[in-house]
N, C-alpha and C positions, 0 to 999 in steps of 0.2 A: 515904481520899481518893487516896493515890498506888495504890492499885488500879482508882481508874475511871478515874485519871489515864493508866495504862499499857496500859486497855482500846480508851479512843478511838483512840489515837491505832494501834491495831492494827485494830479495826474502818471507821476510814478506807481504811488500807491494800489490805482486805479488799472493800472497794466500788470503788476504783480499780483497784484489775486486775482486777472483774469487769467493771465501766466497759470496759476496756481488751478486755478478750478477747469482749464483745458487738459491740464497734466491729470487731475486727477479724474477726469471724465474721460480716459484713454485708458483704455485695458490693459490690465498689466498680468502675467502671469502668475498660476498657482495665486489668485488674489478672490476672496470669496468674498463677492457684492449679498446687499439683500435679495437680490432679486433672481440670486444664482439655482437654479434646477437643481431639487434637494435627490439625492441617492433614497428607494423607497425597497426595503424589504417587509412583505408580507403577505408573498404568495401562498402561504401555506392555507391559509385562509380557502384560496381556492381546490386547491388538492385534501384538504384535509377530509370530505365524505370518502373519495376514491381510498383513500388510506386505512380510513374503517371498513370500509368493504371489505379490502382484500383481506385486512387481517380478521375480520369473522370470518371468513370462508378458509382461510389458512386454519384455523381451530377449531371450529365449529363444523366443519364438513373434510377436513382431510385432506384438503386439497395441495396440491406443489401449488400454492404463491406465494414466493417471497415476499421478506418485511420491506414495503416501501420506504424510501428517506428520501425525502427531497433535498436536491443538492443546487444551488445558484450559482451559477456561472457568468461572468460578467466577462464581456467583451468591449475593448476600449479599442477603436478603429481613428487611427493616428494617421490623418494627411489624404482623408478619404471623403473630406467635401470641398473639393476646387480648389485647395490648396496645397496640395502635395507635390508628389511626382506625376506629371504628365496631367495633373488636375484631374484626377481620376474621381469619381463619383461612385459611393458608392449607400444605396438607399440600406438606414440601418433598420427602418423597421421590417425589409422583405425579407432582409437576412436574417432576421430574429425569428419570422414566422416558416423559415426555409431549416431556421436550426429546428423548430419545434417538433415539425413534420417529420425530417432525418435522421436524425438522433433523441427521441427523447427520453429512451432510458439504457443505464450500463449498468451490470451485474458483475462484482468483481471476483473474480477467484483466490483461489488457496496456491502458490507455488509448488510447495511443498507436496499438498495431495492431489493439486489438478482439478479437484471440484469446484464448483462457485458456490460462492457464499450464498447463504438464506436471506440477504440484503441484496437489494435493488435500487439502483439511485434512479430518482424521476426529476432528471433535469430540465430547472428554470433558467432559460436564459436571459438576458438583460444586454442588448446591442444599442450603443450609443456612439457619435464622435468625440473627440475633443475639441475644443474650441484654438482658431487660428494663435493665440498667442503662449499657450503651451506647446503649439509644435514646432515654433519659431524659436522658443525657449532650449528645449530636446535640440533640434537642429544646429542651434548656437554651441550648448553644451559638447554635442559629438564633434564638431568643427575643431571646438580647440584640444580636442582629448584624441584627433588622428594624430599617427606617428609614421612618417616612409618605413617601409619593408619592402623595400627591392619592387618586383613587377610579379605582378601575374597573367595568366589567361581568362577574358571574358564568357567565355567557353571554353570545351572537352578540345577544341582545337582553332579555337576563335584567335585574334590577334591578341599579343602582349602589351599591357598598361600598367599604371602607374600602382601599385600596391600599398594601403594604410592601415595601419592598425589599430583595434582601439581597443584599450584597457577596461571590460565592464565594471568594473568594481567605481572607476573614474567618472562613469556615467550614471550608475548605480544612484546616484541620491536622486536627480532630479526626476528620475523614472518615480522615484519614492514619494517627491514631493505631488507628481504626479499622480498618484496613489492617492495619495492622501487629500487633497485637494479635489477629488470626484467624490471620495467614500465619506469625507467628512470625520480622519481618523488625524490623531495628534498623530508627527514623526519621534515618539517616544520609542522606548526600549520594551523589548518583549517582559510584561510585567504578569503576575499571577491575576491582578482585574484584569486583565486585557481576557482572559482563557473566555468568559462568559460575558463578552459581548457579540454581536455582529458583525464578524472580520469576514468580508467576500475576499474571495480568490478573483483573479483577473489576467485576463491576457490580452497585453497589449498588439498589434497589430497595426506594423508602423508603415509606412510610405512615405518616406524623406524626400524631398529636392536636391537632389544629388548636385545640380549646377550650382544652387544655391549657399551649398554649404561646403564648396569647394575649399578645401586645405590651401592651395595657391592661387585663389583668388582674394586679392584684400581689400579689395575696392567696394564688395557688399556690406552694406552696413544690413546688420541683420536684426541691430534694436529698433533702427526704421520700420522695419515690417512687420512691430509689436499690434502696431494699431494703423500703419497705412494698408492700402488695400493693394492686394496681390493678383497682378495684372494674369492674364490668360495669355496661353503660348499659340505662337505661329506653328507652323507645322514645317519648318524649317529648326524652331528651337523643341518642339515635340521630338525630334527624329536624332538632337541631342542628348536628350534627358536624362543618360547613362553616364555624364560627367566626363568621360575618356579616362575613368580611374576605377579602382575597386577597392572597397573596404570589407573589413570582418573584424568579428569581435573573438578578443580572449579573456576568459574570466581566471584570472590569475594564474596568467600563464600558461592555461589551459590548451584544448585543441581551438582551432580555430571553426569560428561559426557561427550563423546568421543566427543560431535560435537561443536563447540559454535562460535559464533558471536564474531568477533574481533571493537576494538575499531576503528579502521581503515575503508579501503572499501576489505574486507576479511572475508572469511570464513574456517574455518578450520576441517577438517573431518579427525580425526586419526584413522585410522583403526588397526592401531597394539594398542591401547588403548583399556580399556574396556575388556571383555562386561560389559554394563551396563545397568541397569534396573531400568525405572523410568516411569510416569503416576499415574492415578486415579484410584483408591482401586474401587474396581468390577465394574470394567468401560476397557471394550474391543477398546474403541475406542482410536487412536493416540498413546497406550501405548506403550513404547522403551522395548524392550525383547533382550535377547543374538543372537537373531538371526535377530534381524532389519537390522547390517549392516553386510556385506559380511566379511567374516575373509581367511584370504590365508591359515589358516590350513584346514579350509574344504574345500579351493581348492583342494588343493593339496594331501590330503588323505581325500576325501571324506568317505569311507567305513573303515577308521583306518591308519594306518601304514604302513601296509604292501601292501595298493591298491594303483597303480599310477595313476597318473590324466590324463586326455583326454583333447582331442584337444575342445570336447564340455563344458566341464569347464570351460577351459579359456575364453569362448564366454559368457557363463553364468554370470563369473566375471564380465567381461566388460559389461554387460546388467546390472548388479546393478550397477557398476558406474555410470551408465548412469543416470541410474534411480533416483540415490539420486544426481547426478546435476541439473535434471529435477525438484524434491523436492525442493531443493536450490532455485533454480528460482521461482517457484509458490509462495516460502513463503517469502522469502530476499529478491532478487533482481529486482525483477516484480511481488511484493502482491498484493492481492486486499487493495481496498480503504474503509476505514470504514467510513465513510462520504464522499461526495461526496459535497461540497460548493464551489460556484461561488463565490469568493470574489476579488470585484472590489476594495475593502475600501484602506486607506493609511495611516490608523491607527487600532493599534491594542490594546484595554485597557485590559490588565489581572486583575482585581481586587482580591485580595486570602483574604477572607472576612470568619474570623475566628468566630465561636457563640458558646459560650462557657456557659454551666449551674455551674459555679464554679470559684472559685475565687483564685484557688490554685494555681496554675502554670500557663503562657504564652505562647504557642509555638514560636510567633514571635522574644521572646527573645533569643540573641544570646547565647552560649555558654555551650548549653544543647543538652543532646543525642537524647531528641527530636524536637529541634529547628527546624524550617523552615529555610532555607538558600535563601531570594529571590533573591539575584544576581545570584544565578549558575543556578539558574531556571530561569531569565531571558535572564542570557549567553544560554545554553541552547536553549530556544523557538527563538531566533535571530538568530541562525541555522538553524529555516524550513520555516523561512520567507524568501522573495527574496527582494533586496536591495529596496530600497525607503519607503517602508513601519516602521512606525514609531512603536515603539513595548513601552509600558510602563506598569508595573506592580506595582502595590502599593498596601498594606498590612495592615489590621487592627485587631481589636478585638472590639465584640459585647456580650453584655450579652444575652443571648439568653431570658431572661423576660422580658424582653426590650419592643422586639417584639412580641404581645401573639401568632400570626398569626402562626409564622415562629415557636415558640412554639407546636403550636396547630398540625401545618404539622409534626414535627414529632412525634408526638404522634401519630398520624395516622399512620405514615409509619409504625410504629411497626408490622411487623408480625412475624407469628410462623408457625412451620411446624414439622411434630412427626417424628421422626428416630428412625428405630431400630438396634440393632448393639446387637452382639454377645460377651459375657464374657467369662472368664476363666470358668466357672460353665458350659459354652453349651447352656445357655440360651437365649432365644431374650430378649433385656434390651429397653424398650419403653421410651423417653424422646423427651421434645419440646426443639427445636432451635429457638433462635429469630434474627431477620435480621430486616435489616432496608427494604425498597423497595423503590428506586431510584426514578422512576417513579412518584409517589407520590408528594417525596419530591420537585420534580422539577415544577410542576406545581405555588405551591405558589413561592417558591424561585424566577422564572424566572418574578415574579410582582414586586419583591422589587429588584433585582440587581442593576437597574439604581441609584435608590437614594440611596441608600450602595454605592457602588460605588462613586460618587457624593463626599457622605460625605466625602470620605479618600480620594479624589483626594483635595478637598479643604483645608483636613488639611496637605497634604502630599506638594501639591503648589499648591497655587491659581491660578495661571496663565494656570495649565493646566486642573482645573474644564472648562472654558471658551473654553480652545478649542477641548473637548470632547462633551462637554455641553452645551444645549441650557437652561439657570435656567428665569424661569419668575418669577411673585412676589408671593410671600408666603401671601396668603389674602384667601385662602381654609378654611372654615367652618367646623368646628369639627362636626365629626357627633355620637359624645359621646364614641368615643373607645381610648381607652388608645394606642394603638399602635402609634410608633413614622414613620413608615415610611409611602411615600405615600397611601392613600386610593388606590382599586385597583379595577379591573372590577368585579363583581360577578362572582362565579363559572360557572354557566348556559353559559355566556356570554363569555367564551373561547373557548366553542364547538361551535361556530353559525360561524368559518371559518372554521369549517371542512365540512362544506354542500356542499361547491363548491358556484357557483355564485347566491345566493340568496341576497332577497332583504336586505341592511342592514340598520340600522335605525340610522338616525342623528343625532351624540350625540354635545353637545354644548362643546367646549372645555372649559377647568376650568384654572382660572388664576395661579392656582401652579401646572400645568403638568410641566414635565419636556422630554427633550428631546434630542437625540443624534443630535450630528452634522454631516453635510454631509460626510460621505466619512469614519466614524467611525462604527467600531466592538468590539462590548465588549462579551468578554466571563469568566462571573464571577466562580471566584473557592471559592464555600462553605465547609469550613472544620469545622464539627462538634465538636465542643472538648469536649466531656460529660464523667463526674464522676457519679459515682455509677449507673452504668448497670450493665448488666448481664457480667463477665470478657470475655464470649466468641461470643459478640455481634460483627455481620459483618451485612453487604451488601449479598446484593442476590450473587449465584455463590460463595461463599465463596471466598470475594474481599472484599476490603475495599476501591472501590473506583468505583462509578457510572458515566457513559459518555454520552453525548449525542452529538449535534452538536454546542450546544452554551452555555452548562453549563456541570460542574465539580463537582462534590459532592465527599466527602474523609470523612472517618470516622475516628476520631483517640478518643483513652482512655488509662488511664492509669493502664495497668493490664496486665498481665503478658502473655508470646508470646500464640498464639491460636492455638491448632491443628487441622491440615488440614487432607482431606480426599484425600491427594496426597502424593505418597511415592518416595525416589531418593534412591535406592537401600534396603539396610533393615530399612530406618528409614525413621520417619512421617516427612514432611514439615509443618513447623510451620507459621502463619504468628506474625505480631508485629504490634500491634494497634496502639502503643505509638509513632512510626515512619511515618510521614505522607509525608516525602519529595517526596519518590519514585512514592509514588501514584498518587501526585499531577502532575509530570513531565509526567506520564503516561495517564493520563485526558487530558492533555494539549494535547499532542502528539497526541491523536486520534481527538482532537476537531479544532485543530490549522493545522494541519499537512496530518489528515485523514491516519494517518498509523495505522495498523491494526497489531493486534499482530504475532511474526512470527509462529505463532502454531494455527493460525486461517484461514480459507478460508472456498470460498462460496461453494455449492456442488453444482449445477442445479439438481441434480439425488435424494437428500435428502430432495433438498429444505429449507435447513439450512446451519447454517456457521457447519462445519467439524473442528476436533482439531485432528493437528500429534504435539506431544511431542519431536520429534528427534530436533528440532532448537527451542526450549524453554529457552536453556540456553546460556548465552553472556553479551554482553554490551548494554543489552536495560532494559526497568522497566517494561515489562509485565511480570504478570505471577509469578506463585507459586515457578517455580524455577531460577530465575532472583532474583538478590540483587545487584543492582546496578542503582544510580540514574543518569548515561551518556545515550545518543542515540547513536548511531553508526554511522558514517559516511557517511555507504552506505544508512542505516533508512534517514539521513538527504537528500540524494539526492532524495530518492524516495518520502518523504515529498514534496519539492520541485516542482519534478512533478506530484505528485498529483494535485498540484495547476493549472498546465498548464492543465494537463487531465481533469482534473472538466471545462474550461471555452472550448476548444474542443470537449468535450462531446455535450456540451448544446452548442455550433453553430452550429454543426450537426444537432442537432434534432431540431433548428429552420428550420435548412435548409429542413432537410425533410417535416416538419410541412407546411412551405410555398408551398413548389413542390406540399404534399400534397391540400393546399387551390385554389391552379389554376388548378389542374386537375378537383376536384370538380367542381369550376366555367363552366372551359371547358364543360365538361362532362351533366352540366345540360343545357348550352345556345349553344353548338357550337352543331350543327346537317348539315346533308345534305339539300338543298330544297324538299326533299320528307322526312325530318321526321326522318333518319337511324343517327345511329351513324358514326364518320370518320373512314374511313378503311382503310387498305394500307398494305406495306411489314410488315412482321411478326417479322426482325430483328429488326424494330423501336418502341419506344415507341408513346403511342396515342400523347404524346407532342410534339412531334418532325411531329406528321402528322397533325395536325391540322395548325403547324407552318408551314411546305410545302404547304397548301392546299389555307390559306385564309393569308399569308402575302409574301410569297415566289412568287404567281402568283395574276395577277389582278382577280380581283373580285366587283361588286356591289355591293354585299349583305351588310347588315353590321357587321362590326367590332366588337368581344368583349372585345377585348384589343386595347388598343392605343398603335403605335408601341413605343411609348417612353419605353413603361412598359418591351418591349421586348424585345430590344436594352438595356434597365437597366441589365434583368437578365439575359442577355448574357453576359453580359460585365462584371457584378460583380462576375459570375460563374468561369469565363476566368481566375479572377484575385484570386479567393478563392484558386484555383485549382493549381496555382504559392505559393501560399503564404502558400498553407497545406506542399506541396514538400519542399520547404526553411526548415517551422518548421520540418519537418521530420529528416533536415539534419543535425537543429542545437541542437536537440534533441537527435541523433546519437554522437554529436560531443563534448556531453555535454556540451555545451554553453546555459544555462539555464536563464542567465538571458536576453539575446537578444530573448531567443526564451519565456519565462515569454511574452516581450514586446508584440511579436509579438502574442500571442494565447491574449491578449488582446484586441487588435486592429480589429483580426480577430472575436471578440467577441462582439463589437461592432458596425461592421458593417454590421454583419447578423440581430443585433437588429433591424439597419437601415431601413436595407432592407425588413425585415418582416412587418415591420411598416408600409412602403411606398405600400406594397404589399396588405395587407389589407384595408388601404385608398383607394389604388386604386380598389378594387373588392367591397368596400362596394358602392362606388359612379356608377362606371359601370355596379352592378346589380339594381340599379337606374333607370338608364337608359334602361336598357333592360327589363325593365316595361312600353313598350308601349302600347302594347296591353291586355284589358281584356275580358276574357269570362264571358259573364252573362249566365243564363237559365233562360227562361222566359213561361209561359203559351201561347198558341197562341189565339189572341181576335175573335171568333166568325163573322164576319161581313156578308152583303148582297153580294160582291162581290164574295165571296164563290160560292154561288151557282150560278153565274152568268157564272162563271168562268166554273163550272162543267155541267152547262148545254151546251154549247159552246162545251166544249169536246163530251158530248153523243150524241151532231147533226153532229161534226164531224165525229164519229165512223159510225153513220149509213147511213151517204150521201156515206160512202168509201164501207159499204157493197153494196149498189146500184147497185154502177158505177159496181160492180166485178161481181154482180149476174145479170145485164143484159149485160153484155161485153162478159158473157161464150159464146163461139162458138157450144153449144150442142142446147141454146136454138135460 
């Protein structure tokens, strides 16, 4: 007995750690083995000759090529090796070498001027799947995070099904974990190391099992299918695959929709979601329709049921993916710039300067549903700044009688405009809409900021009035107006710097100007807070919040939410007056940041900015179907380099500007000794031949440069040309704040240069005024005809000699 006694309990033993080491030889989600496929950035390696090329030929020859920057794009295809929906297949390396071929570079523009930037992105892509136990994971996750919402249509007039909704924010982490478990990145908090490491951008590309992960099905066990294997369908359960249900995503209570911006640096694109229909009511343009994004059922039975799919479908497919990662990029990851600001400064003042005709409520007070929050808006905006800069935001309240001015402007701004809209009757129903007009508003406002401003920094702390502010003495003469803030220029005398360089006239400075201190940027945010309007009073564009490059205007009242002429499936998008957080954060963003909303870009063909709807909805505050006051991660880094591209941009075009100023120079003083312009091989530019001609070989003639000048812009081209390739690499490598330093530097020394360039061409065309042409009348004298008669007794002594010399006579 005590032998089987001492058997058991060794034969238990013997089944638990085999228990043990089967559990743990079974794959488990987001779980990273030794043996796991590591994420490999270091293409630049292979692009980096082509990057020197261009940029010597960009400086060294004059040529239009923009400064390359390689940009990596990763693609993660979710449920697209045999275990998706419909077991779809699909090969990631053809699709990598299909993006390469299609897209492989975007140039992005300016909003504001319509130009493209002197940057070029040379996108690397990286196409990979995920592995079955992370989609089983995702799939689990969505499963228990649907919610019924009534029914909807499978199509524009397809039959009515079951309707579910899911909460992205609720789905939000495991996409993250997701994330992070390919990239090899902690799920940490966006930290100041994190700026200079290797954060790719990604977009997901899902394909769920819709039967699978049916909300009233409970009989699947879906932890089983971590590590068992996933049977292949009949063409009986093929022809099911659509679940008899429909899901869509809302990102906090957003519009509804299969695509959306993750809180992360991720985008998410569910194609077994949806369809979904959303945009601007008779408005063709950017609107999301059932057939925006590719669906595998019209792969695969293009013509019904009964038709099989072709080899050319599949290629089809793959061309809209393509095509909507190409989208992706244009609007997320590489958008244009809605401003375009050179900011050298190392302060940055946000003042949120509230004017309020009423005395009922506060926004600034905490603990209301319409309160302003200014720490998360200041957390926030310390996001799209790069380290050193010093960010401060302080918050007041103004009565708006106060100021009659500031009154006066918006009573102007008031405009109105007639709509007409169709009723239940079949009638046209004519009615005025009143909007405020931005524009307007911003002229006054941007007179008074400073000393608003001013005021709430003095009462917020003293100490930092003094080092935003230069304040002199208060000893300004009243010149009989009631208004409390500084007197300000006349109207007339705002337009006299838009002439360009005309004469400008002397004005005396006054002992109570006030003035910023060096190295200081202030961009005030005016938020109106006015009772008794009209309840459906907005901003132009049906916004409630006006942007420019240095000021912020937000409209907020208290009246009930507004209907919009944008629909997210069968219902109206409302906006909310009474909520002015989001707006404010989205002011900020385009004025601080220069990001441009993701459903916005430049056209050169239209000659206006373009709106696509498909990436409207996520974790950003543009936009009618956006509710949510976060920026996004990847928003944050391209914020970021907005800042680097804006001072790159504009060394560039000094730099051309200069090339420009010496050819000129050349061009009017460098000639041959007979008068011809220089000539020479056809592969060289005329600078390059002038340099061969008169400093390369001796010469008497004179000079019209001094060789210092030419030896400078050799030498500083030499070194422009190293230091564009660097930022190229540390821009690839997202190390943004070395490479911040670096487009600085290089920012400054084109200033330099420009500088020294032009001293020197204004003094040497100086110099090369030695000589002048007069025209003069010629003076009549006796020697004339002295002269001329001299000549006519020459002439006739030579006929003589010839007429008696003839050998006839």
């Amino acid at each position: 007995m005590k032998s089987v006694s001492s058997v058991v309990p060794a034969l238990l033993l013997t089944l638990t750690l085999v228990c043990i080491q089967s559990a743990s030889a079974a794959p488990e989600a987001f779980r990273r083995d030794p043996g796991h496929p590591q994420w490999h950035h270091g293409a630049f390696h292979d692009v980096k000759d082509s990057v020197r090329s261009d940029v010597r030929r960009m400086l060294h020859t004059r040529a239009e090529v923009p400064f390359q920057v390689p940009l990596e794009v990763n693609i993660v295809l979710i449920g697209f090796n045999n275990d998706g929906g419909y077991r779809y297949m699909v090969d990631a390396h053809r699709m990598e070498e299909f993006l390469k071929v299609s897209f492989p570079y975007h140039r992005p523009s300016c909003l504001e001027t319509g130009e493209p930037l002197d940057i070029e992105h040379h996108i690397v892509y990286n196409v990979f799947p995920a592995e079955q136990p992370e989609l089983i994971a995702l799939e689990k996750a969505l499963k228990e995070a649907m919610v019924p919402a009534g029914t909807a249509r499978e199509s524009d007039y397809g039959r009515e099904v079951p309707l579910f909704e899911v909460d992205a924010t609720a789905v939000e982490p495991v996409f993250q974990k997701l994330y992070s478990y390919i990239f090899d990145t902690d799920n940490s908090g966006y930290n100041a190391a994190e700026m200079d490491r290797p954060l790719p951008s990604a977009i997901f590309i899902v394909n769920f099992d819709k039967v699978r992960m049916d909300p009233r099905n409970k009989d699947i066990d879906l932890n089983s299918l971590m590590h068992g294997k996933i049977t292949q369908l009949t063409e009986e359960e093929m022809k099911r695959q659509e679940g008899e249900y429909i899901y869509h995503y809302r990102y906090n209570g957003g519009g509804a929709s299969q695509v959306w911006l993750g809180l992360g640096r991720f985008v998410v694109i569910d194609l077994s979601a949806g369809p979904c229909t959303y945009g601007k009511i008779e408005t063709e343009e950017g609107s999301v329709s059932s057939k925006t994004l590719p669906r595998l059922r019209n792969v695969l039975f293009p013509r019904g049921f009964n038709a099989a799919s072709g080899h050319s479908t599949h290629d089809t497919f793959v061309g809209q993916l393509a095509a909507l990662v190409s989208t992706t990029v244009e609007h997320v990851i590489a958008p244009d710039v809605r401003f375009e600001t050179v900011d050298l400064t190392t302060r940055l003042l946000i003042p949120i300067i509230v004017l309020q005709n009423h005395n009922r409520y506060n926004i600034l007070e905490k603990g209301q549903n319409y309160s302003i929050d200014i720490e998360a808006i200041e957390a926030e905006v310390k996001k799209m700044v790069h380290q050193g800069q010093e960010v401060v935001i302080v918050g007041g309240s103004h009565a708006l009688h106060r100021h009659e001015k500031l009154a006066i402007a918006v009573s102007k701004a008031m405009r109105g405009h007639s709509l007409q809209e169709t009723k239940n009757d079949g009638r046209f129903h004519v009615h005025t809409k009143t909007y405020l007009d931005g524009a307007i508003l911003k002229e006054e406002m941007e007179r008074s900021a400073d000393v608003l401003a001013a005021g709430l920094l003095e009462v917020a702390d003293p100490s930092l009035s003094s080092k935003f502010y230069i304040r002199q003495h208060w000893m300004d003469e009243s010149d009989g107006s009631g208004d409390s803030i500084l007197k300000h220029k006349p109207l007339w005398a705002t337009y006299a710097s838009k002439r360009g360089k005309e004469r400008k006239k002397k004005t005396e400075k006054k002992e109570s100007d006030l003035h910023r201190t060096y190295g200081t940027r202030v961009i005030p945010v005016f938020v109106l807070s006015l009772a008794d309007v009209d309840p459906h009073l907005m901003m132009e564009d049906e916004s409630l919040v006006w942007t420019s490059n240095d000021v912020v205007i937000v409209l907020q009242h208290q009246n009930e939410k507004i209907p919009l002429s944008y629909v997210s499936e069968t219902e109206r998008r409302h906006a909310l007056p009474s909520q002015a957080q989001r707006h404010i954060l989205a002011g900020l963003a385009s004025a601080v940041g220069g990001l441009s909303a993701p459903y916005e870009k430049a056209s050169h063909v239209h000659e206006r900015p373009i709106v696509n709807w498909l990436l409207s909805a996520g974790c950003h505050p543009f936009g009618p179907f956006s509710n949510t006051s976060q920026i996004s991660r990847i928003l944050q880094d391209v914020a970021l380099r907005n800042t680097i591209y804006a001072r790159v941009d504009a060394a560039l075009r000094r730099v051309r500007d200069t090339s420009e100023s010496v050819q000129a120079f050349a061009a009017e003083y460098l000639k041959t000794p007979l008068g011809e312009p220089v000539k020479g091989k056809k592969n060289k530019s005329s600078t390059e031949l002038w340099l061969e001609k008169f400093y390369k070989k001796k010469t008497n003639l004179p000079e019209p440069f001094p060789h210092e000048l030419v030896e400078r812009l050799e030498k500083f081209l030499d070194n422009l040309e190293e230091e564009l390739v660097d930022l190229s690499s540390l821009l690839y490598d997202h190390r943004l704040q070395v490479a911040h330093l670096n487009s600085t530097e290089i920012l400054q020394s084109t200033i330099y240069t420009q500088q020294y360039v032009d001293y020197v061409l204004v003094s040497e065309r100086e110099k090369m005024k030695c000589c002048d042409i007069e025209y003069k009348v010629p003076v009549q004298s006796s020697q004339t005809f002295i002269y001329g008669g001299i000549l006519l007794a020459g002439f006739f002594v030579y006929f003589l000699v010839i007429f008696f010399s003839s050998p006839v006579r």
